[in-house]
TIGU-685210 format. One line per field, with one value per residue (C-alpha): residue number from 0; residue in one letter; z, x, y. Coordinates in steps of 0.001 Angstrom, whole numbers. Layout:
# residues N
k: (NUM_...)
r: (A_...)
pz: (Z_...)
px: (X_...)
py: (Y_...)
# end
This chain:
# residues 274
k: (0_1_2_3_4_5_6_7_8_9_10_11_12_13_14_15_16_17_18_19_20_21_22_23_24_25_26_27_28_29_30_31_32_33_34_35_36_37_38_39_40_41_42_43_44_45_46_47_48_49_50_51_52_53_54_55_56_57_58_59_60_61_62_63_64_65_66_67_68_69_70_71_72_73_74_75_76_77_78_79_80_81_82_83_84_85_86_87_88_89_90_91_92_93_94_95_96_97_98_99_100_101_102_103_104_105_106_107_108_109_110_111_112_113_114_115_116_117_118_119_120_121_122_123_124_125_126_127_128_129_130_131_132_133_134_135_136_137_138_139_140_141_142_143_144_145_146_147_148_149_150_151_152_153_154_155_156_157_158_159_160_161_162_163_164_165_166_167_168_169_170_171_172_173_174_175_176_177_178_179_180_181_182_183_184_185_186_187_188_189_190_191_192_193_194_195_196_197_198_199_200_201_202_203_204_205_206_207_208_209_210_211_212_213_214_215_216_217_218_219_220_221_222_223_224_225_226_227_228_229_230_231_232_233_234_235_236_237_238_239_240_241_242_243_244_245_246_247_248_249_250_251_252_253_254_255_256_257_258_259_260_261_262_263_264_265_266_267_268_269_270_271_272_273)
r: (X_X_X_X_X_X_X_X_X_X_X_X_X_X_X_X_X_X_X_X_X_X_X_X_X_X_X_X_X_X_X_X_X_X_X_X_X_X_X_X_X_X_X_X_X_X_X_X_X_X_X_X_X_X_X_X_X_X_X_X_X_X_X_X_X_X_X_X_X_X_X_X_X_X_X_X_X_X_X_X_X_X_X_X_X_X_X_X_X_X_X_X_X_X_X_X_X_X_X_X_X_X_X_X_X_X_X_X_X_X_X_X_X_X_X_X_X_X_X_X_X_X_X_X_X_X_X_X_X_X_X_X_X_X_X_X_X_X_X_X_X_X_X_X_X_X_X_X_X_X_X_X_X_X_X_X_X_X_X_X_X_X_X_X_X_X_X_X_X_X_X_X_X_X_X_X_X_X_X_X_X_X_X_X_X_X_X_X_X_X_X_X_X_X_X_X_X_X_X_X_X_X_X_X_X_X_X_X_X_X_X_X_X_X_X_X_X_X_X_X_X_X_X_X_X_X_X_X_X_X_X_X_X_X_X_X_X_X_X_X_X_X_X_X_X_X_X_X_X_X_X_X_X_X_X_X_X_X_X_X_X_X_X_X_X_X_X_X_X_X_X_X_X_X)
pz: (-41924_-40060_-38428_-36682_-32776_-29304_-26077_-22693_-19848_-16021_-13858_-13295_-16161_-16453_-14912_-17651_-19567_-21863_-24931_-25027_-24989_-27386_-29789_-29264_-30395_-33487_-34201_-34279_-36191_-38990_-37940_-38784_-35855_-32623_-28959_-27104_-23318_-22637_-18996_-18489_-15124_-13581_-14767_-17987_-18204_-20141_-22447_-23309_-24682_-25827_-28028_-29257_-30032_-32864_-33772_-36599_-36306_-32504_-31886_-28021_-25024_-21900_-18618_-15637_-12006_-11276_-13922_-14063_-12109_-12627_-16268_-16264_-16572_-19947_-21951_-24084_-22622_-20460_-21091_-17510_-16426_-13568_-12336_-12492_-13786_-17164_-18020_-21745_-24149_-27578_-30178_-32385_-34741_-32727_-29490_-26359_-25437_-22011_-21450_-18333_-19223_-15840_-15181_-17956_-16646_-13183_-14507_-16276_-13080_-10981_-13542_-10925_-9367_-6068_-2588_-2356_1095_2719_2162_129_1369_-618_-676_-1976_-2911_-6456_-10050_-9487_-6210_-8017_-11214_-8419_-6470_-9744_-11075_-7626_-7651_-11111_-9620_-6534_-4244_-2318_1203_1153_3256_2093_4208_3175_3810_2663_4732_3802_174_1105_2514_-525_-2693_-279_-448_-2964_-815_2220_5147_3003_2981_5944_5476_7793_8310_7997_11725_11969_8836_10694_11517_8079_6665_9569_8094_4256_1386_-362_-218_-3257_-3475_-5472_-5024_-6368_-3225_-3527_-7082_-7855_-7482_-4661_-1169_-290_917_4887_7401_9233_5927_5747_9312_8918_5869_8682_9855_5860_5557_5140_1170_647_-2137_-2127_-5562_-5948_-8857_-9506_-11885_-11310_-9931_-10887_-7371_-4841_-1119_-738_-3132_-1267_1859_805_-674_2415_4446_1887_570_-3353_-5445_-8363_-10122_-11596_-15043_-15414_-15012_-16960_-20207_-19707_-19706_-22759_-24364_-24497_-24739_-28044_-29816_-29029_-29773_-32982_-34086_-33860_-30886_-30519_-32255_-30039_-29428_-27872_-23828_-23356_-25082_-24051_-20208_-20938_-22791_-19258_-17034_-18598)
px: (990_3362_6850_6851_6887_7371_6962_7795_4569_4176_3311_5981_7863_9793_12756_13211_16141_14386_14016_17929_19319_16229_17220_20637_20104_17521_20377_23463_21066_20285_16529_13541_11446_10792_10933_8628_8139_4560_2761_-64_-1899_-3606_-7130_-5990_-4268_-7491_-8035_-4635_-4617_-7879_-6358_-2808_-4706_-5931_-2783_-1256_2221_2691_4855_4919_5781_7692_6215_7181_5984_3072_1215_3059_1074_-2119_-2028_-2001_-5942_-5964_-4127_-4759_-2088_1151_4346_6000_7125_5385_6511_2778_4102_4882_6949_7516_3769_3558_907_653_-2205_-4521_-3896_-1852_918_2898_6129_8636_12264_13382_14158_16961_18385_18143_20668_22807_23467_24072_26208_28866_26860_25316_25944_22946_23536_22446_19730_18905_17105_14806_13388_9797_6935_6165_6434_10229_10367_8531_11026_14055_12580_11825_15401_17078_15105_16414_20317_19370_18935_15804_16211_14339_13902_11297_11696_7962_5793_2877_3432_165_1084_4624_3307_914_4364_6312_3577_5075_8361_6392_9353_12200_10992_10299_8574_9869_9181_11697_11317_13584_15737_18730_16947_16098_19390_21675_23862_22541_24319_23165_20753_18269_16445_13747_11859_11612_12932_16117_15141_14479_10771_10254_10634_14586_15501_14559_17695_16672_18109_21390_22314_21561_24138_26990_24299_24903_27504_31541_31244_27615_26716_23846_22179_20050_17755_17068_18936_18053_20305_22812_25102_22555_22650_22356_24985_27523_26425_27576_30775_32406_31414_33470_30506_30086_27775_25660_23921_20419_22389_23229_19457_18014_20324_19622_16259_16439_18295_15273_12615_14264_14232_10611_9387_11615_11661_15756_18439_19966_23371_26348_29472_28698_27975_30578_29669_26114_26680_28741_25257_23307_25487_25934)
py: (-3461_-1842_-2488_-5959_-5464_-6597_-5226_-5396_-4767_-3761_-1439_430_-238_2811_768_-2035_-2757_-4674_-2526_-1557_-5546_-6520_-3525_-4373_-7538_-6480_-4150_-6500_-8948_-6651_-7226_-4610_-5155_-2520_-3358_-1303_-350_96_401_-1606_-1521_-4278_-3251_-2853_-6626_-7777_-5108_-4719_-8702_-8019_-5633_-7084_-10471_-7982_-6540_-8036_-6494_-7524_-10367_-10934_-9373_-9861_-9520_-8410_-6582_-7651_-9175_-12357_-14471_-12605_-12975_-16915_-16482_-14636_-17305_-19971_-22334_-21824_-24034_-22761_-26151_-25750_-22972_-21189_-18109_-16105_-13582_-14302_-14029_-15227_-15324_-18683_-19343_-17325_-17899_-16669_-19005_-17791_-19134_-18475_-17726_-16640_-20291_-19522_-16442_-18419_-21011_-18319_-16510_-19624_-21220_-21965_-24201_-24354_-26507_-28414_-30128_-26567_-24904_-21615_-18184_-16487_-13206_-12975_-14867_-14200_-15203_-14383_-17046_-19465_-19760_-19337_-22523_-24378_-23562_-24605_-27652_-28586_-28078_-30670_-28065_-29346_-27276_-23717_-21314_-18129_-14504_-13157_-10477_-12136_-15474_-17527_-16867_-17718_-20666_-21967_-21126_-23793_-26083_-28622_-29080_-29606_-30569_-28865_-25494_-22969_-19764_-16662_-12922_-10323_-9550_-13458_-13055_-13821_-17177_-17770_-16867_-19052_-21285_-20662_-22037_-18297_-15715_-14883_-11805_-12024_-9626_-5888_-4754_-2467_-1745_2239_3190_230_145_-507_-3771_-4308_-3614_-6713_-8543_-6408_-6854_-10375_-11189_-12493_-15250_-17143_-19755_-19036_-19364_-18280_-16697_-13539_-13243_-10233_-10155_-6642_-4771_-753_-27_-2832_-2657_-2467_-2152_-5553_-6681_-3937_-5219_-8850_-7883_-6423_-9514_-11049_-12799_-14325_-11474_-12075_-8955_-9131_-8154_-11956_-13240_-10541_-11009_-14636_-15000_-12311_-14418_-17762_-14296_-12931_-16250_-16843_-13536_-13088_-16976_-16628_-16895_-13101_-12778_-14459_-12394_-8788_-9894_-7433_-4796_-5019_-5308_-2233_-374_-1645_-239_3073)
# end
């Protein structure tokens, strides 16, 4: 056998911070295990589980853009709380167990709490929207509102809310956005290597509440237009960093059997924002 391993998958991947907290944390632990980045398109989704099923030296892998909805069918069981996406795979006894941890890193960056007697915006309709919806329903915030390309899938996403949730295009963001307790991107736009985020949402900002907050879930590059956008209206900011080191935090102690060493947040947000 070789050295113990995880990974993290997508396609692109290039853009994940994933391998420096997890060998940050392997490192501060005194671990001897690897954290790899490895691309995986699509096409390959099967193959590739096909093949680490085999591997006795893999231990997991994270999952990210934009296999973590379509990899739901190549498991042996999902514990997602109903969220209906994974971005966390382990291996137990044989089998493929997905698990979502973005409801974590959710909570993390929200910690302040959120006003649930308005509703939220969202950006996207994907594994990221799902676990955003699922972690705002948890905090008793039960009033969505979804800016979508994809509507119908939007729509299907909504579904479960039925009267609390409206579904809008970007062409009426400043509809969607009106009188929002706080904006959510999540969705890859703004991130480097994706399309930037639409100006119909950045000249819709002023349209949130007074004390809205705008949370933007990617993380390449950390400040994004979005995020600078929202700061000069004066507008609360949350940076992807906080959900991504959070949901790290539940992945490393499923793929590694241990929570990552407490103590260095500091010193790590420091390494991810070099």
């Amino acid at each position: 056998m070789g050295v113990p391993y995880a990974e993290v998958i997508g396609d692109p991947i290039a853009h994940s911070k994933s391998p420096l907290i997890h060998k940050f944390w392997l490192d501060k632990a005194g671990l001897d295990f690897d954290f790899r980045r490895t691309q995986v398109p699509g096409r390959q989704l099967s193959d590739f589980l096909r093949s680490r099923r085999e591997d006795r030296d893999w231990r997991g892998c994270s999952v990210t853009i934009p296999h973590k909805e379509a990899i739901l069918g190549h498991l042996d069981e999902c514990r997602m709380w109903g969220v209906q996406a994974v971005n966390c795979v382990v291996p137990q006894e044989g089998r493929l167990i997905g698990h979502n941890t973005d409801m974590t890193g959710i909570a993390r960056a929200l910690a302040e709490g959120v006003e649930t007697s308005a509703p939220v915006c969202l950006i996207g309709a994907g594994g990221a929207a799902r676990a955003a919806i699922a972690a705002l329903d948890l905090l008793a915030v039960y009033q969505f509102r979804l800016i979508a390309r994809d509507q119908a899938k939007a729509r299907v996403l909504v579904e479960p809310y039925d009267a609390y949730a409206r579904v809008f295009g970007f062409d009426a963001a400043d509809e969607a956005m009106s009188g929002c307790t706080g904006l959510i991107n999540a969705s890859p736009l703004g991130m480097e290597g994706f399309d930037p985020i639409p100006g119909q949402v950045l000249d819709s900002l002023d349209s949130l509440g007074r004390d809205a907050f705008v949370f933007d879930m990617v993380y390449a590059p950390v400040r994004t237009e979005l995020l600078r956008r929202a700061a000069a209206l004066g507008l609360g900011c949350v940076d992807g960093l906080d959900m991504l080191v959070g949901q790290a935090e539940h992945a490393f102690q499923l793929l590694f059997g241990k929570p990552p060493p407490a103590g260095h947040d500091g010193e790590l947000r420091e390494l991810l924002t070099r």
